[in-house]
Structures are given as structure tokens and as C-alpha cells.
Backbone as XML, in Angstrom:
<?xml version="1.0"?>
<chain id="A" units="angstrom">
  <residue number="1" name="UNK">
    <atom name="N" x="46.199" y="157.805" z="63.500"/>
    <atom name="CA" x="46.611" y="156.416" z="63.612"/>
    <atom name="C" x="45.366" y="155.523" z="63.677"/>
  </residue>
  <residue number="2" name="UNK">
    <atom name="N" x="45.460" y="154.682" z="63.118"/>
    <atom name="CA" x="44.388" y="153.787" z="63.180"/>
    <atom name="C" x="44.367" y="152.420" z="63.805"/>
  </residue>
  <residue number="3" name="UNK">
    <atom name="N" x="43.073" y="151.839" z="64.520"/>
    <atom name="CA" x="43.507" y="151.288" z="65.340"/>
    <atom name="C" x="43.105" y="149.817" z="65.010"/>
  </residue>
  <residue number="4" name="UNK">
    <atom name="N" x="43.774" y="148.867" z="65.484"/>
    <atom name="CA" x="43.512" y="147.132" z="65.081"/>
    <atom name="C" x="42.142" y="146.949" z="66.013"/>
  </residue>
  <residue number="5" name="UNK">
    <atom name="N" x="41.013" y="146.459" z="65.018"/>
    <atom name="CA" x="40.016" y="145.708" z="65.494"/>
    <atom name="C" x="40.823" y="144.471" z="67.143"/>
  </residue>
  <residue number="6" name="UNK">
    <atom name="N" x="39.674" y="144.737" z="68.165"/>
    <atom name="CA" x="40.383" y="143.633" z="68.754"/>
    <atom name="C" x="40.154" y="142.255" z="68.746"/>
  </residue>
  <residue number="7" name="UNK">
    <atom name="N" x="41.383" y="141.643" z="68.965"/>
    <atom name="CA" x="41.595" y="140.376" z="68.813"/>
    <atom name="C" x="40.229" y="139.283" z="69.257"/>
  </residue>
  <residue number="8" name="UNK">
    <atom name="N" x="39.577" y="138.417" z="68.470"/>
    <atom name="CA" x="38.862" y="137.870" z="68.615"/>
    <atom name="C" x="39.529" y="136.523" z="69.417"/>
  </residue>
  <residue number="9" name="UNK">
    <atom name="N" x="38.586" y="136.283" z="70.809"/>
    <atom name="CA" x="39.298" y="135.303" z="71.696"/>
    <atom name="C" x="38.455" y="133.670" z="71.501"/>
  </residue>
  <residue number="10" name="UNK">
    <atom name="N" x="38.685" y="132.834" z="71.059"/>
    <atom name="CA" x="38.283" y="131.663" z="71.244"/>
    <atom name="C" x="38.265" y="130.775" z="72.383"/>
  </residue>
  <residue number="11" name="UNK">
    <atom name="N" x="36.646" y="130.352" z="72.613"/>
    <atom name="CA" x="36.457" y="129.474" z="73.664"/>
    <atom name="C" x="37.691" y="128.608" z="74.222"/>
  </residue>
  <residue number="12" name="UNK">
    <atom name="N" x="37.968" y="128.264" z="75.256"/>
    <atom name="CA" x="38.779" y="127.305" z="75.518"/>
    <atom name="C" x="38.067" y="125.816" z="75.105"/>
  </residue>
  <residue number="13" name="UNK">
    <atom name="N" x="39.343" y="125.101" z="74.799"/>
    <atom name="CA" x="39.383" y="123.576" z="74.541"/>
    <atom name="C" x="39.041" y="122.798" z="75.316"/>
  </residue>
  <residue number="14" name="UNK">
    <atom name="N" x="37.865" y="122.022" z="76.146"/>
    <atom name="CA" x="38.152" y="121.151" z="77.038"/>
    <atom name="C" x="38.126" y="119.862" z="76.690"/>
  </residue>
  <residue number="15" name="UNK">
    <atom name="N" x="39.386" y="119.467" z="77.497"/>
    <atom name="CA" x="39.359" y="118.397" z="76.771"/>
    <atom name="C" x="38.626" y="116.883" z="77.308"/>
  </residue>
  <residue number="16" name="UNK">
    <atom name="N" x="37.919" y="115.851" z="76.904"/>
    <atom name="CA" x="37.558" y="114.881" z="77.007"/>
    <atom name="C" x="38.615" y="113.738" z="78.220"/>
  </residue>
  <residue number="17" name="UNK">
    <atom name="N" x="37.069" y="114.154" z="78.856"/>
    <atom name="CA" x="38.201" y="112.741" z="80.204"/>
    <atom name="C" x="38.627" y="111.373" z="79.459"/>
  </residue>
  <residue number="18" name="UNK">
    <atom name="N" x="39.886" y="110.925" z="79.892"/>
    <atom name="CA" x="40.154" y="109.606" z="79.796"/>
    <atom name="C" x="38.880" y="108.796" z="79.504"/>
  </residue>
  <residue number="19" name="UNK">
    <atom name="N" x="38.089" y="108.481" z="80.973"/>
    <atom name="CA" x="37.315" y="107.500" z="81.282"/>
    <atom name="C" x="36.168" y="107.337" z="79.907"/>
  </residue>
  <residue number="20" name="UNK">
    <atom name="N" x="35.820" y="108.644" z="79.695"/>
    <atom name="CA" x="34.874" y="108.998" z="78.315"/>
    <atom name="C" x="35.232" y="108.025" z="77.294"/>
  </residue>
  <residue number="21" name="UNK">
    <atom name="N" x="36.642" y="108.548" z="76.833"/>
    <atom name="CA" x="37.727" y="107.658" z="75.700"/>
    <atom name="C" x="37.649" y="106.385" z="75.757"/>
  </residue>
  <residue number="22" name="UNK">
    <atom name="N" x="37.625" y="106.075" z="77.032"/>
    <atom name="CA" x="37.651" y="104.518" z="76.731"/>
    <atom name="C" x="36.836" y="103.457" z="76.673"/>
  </residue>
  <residue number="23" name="UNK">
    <atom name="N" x="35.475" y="104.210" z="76.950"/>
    <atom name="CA" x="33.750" y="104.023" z="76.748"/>
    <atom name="C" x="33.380" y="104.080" z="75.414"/>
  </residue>
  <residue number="24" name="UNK">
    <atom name="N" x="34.146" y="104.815" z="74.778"/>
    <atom name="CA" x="34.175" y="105.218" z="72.971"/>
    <atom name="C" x="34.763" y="104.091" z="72.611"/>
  </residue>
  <residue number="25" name="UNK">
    <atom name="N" x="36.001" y="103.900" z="72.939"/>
    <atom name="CA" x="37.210" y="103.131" z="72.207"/>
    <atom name="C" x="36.454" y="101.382" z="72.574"/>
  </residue>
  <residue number="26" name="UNK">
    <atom name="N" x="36.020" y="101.352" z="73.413"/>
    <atom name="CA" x="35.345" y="99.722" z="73.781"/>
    <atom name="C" x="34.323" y="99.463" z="73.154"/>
  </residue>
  <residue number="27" name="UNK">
    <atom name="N" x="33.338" y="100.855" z="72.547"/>
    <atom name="CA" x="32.122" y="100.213" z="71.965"/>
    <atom name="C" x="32.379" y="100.368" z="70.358"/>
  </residue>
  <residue number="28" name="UNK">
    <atom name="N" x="33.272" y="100.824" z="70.335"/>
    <atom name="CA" x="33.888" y="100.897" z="68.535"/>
    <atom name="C" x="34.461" y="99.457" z="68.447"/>
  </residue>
  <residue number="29" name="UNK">
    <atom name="N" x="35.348" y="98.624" z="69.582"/>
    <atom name="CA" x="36.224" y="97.922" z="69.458"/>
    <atom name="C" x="34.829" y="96.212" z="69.131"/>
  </residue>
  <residue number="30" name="UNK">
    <atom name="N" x="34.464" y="96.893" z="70.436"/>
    <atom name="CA" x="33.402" y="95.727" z="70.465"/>
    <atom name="C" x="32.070" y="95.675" z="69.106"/>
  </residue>
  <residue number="31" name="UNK">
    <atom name="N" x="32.126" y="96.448" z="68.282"/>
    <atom name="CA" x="31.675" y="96.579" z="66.691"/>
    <atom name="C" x="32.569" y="95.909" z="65.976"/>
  </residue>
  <residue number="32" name="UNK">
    <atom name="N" x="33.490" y="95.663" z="66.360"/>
    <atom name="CA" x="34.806" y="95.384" z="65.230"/>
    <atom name="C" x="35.099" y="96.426" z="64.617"/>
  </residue>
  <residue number="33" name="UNK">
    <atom name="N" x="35.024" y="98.000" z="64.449"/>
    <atom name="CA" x="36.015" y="98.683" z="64.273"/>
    <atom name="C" x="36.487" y="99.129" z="64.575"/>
  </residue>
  <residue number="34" name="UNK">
    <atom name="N" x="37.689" y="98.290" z="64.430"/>
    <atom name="CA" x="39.196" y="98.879" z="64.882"/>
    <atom name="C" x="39.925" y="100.291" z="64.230"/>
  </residue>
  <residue number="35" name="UNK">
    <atom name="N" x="39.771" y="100.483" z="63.207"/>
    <atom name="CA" x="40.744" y="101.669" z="62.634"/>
    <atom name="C" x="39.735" y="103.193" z="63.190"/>
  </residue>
  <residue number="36" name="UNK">
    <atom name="N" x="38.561" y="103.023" z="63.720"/>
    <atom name="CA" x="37.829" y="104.248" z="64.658"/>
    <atom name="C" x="38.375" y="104.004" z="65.598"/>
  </residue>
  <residue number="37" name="UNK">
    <atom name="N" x="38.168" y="102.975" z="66.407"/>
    <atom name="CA" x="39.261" y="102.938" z="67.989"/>
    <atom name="C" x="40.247" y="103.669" z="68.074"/>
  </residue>
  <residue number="38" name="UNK">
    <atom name="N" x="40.992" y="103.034" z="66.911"/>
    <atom name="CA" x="42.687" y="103.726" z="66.988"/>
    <atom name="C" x="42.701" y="105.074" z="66.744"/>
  </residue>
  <residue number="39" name="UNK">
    <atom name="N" x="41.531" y="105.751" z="65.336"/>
    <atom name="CA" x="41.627" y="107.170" z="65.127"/>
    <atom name="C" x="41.099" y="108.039" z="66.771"/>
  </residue>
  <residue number="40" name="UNK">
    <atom name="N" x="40.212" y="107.033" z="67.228"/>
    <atom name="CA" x="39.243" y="108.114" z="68.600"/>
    <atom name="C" x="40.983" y="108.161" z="69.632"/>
  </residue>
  <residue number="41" name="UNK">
    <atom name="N" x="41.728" y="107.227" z="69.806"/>
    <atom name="CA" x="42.943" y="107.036" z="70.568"/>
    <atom name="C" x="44.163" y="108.070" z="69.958"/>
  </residue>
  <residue number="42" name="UNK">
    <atom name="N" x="43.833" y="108.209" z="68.976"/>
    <atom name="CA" x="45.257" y="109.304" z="68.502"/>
    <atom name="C" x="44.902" y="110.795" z="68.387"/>
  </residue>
  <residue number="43" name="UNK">
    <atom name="N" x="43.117" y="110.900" z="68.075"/>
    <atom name="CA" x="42.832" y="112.021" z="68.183"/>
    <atom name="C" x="42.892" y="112.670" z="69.781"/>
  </residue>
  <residue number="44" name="UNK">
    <atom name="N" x="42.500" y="111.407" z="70.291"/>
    <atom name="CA" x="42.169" y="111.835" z="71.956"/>
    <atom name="C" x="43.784" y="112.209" z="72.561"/>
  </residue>
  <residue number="45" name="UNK">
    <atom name="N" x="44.193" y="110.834" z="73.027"/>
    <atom name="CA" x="45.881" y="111.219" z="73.801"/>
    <atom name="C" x="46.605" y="111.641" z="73.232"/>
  </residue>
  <residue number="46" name="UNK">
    <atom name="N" x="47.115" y="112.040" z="71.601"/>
    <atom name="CA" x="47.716" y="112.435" z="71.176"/>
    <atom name="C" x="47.359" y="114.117" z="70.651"/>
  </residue>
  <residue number="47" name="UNK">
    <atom name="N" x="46.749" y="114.352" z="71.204"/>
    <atom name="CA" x="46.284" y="115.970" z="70.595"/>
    <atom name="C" x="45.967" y="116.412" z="69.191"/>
  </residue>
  <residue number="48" name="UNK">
    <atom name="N" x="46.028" y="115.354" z="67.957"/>
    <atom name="CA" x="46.120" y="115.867" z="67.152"/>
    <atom name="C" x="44.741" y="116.112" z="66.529"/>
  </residue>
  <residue number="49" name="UNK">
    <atom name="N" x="44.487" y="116.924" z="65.403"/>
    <atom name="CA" x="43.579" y="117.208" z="64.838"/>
    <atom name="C" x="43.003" y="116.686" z="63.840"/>
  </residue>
  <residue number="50" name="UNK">
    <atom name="N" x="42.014" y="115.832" z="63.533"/>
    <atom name="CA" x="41.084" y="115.082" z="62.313"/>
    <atom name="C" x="42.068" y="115.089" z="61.077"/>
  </residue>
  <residue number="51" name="UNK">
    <atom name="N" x="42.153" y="116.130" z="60.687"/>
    <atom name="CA" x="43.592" y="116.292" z="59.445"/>
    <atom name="C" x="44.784" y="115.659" z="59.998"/>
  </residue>
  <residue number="52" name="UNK">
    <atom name="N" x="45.317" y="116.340" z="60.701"/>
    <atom name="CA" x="46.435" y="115.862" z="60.560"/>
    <atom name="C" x="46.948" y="113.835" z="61.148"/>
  </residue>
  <residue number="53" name="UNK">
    <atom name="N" x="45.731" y="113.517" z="61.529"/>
    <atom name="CA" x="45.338" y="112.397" z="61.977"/>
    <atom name="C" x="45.178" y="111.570" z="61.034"/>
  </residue>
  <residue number="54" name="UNK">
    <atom name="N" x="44.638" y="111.855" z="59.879"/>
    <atom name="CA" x="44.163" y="111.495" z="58.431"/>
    <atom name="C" x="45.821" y="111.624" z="57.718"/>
  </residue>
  <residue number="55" name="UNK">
    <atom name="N" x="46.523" y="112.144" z="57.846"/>
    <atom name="CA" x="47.842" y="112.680" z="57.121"/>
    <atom name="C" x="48.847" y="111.737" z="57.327"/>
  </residue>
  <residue number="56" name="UNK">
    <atom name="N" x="48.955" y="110.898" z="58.206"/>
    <atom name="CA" x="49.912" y="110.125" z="59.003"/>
    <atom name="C" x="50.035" y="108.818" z="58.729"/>
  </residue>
  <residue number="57" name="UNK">
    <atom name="N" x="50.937" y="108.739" z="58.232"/>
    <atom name="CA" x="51.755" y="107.439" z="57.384"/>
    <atom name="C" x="52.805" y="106.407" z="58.016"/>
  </residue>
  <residue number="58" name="UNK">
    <atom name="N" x="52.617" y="105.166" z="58.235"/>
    <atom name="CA" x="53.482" y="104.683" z="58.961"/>
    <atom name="C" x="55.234" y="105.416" z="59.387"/>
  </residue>
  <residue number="59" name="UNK">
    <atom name="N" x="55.494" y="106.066" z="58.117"/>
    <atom name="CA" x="56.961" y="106.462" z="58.714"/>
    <atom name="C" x="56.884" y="107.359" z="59.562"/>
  </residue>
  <residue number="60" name="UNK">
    <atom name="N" x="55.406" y="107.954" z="60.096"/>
    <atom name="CA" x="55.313" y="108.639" z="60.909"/>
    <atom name="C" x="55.327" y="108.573" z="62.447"/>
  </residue>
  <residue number="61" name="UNK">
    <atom name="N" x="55.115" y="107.377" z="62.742"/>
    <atom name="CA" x="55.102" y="106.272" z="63.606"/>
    <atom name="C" x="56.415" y="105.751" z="64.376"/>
  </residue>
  <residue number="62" name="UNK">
    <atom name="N" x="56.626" y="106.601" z="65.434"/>
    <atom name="CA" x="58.036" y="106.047" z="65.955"/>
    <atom name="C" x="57.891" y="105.568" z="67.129"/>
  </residue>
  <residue number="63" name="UNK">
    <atom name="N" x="59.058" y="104.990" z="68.176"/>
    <atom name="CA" x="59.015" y="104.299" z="68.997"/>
    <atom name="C" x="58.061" y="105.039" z="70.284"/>
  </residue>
  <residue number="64" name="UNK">
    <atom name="N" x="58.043" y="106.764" z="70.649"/>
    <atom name="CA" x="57.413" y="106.610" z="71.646"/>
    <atom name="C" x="56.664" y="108.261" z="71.193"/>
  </residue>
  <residue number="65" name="UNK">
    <atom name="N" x="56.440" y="108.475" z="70.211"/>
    <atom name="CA" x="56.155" y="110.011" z="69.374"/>
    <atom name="C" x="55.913" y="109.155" z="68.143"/>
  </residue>
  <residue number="66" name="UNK">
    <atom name="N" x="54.726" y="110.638" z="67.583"/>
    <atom name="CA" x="54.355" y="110.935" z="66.641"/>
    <atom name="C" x="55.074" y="111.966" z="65.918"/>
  </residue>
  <residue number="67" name="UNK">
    <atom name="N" x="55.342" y="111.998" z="64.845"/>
    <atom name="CA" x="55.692" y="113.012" z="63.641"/>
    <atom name="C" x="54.881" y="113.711" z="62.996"/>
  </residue>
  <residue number="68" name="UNK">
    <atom name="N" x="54.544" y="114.984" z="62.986"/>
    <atom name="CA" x="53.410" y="115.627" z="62.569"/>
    <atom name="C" x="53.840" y="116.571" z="61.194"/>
  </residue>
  <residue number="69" name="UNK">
    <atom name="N" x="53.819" y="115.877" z="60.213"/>
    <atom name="CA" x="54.188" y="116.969" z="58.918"/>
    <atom name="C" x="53.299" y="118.017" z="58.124"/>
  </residue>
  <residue number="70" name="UNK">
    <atom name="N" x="52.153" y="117.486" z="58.380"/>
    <atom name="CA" x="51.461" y="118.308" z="57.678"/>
    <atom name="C" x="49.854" y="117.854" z="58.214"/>
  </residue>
  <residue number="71" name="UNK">
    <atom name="N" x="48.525" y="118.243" z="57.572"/>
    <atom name="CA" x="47.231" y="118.265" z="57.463"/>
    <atom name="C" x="47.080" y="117.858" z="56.314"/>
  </residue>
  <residue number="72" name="UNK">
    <atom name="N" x="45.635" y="116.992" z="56.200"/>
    <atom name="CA" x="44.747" y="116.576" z="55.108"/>
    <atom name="C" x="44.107" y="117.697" z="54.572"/>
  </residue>
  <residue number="73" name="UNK">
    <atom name="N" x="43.966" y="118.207" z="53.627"/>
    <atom name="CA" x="42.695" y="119.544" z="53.583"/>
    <atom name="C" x="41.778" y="118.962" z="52.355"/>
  </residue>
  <residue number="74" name="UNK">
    <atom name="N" x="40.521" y="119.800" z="52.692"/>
    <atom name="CA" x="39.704" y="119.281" z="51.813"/>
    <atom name="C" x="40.164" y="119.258" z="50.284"/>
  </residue>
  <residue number="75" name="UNK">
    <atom name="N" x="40.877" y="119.976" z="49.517"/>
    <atom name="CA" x="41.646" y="120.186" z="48.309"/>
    <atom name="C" x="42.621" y="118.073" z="48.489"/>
  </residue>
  <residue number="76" name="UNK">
    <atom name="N" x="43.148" y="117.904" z="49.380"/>
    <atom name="CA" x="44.358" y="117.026" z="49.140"/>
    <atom name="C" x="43.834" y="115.694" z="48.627"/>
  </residue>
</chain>
């Protein structure tokens, strides 16, 4: 019988304090860009990932959630 290589474990995620976020989000805002603010705000509280952040189309956009259909990939 042969046996499965073992499972390779990935670092944990930590995630970025609030207070950080909003030190980001004020000195983007205070540049005037706004559409980095909003991406550093959806990547941050919303969990999502650069792709699928990039993927997201107003109908995605609901009253108190996000809709997550898919990822951007470098091909799209």
C-alpha cells in the first residue's frame, strides 16, 4: 500500500486590526482615492480576496451582504 505524502499545512491568516484599516482607508481617502479606500474596506471587513474583489459588479451589491460568484484570474 502506498502511502499519501503528508498534507502540507499553511501558515495561519492573521488578520489586520481594524484600527490599521482605518489609518489606510484615511490616507487613501485624504489623496482623493476613493475606489482604493473602498477596495482596502471590502478586502479588509469583508474577507474577500483581490480577485474576487475585482469580480464584483453592482448586482452584486445587496442591502446588508455581498454575493460572491466567482474570481478575476489572470486569463479573464
Amino acid at each position: 500500500m502506498t502511502r499519501k505524502p503528508p498534507k502540507q499545512l499553511r501558515p495561519a491568516v492573521a488578520a489586520i486590526p481594524p484600527e490599521r484599516i482605518e489609518v489606510m482607508r484615511a490616507l487613501l481617502l485624504e489623496r482623493g482615492r476613493l475606489r482604493d479606500a473602498a477596495l482596502v474596506s471590502v478586502l479588509a471587513y469583508a474577507g474577500l480576496r483581490p480577485q474576487e474583489a475585482l469580480a464584483l459588479e453592482w448586482r452584486h451589491v445587496r442591502g446588508r451582504t455581498l454575493l460572491v460568484e466567482r474570481a478575476l484570474s489572470a486569463a479573464s
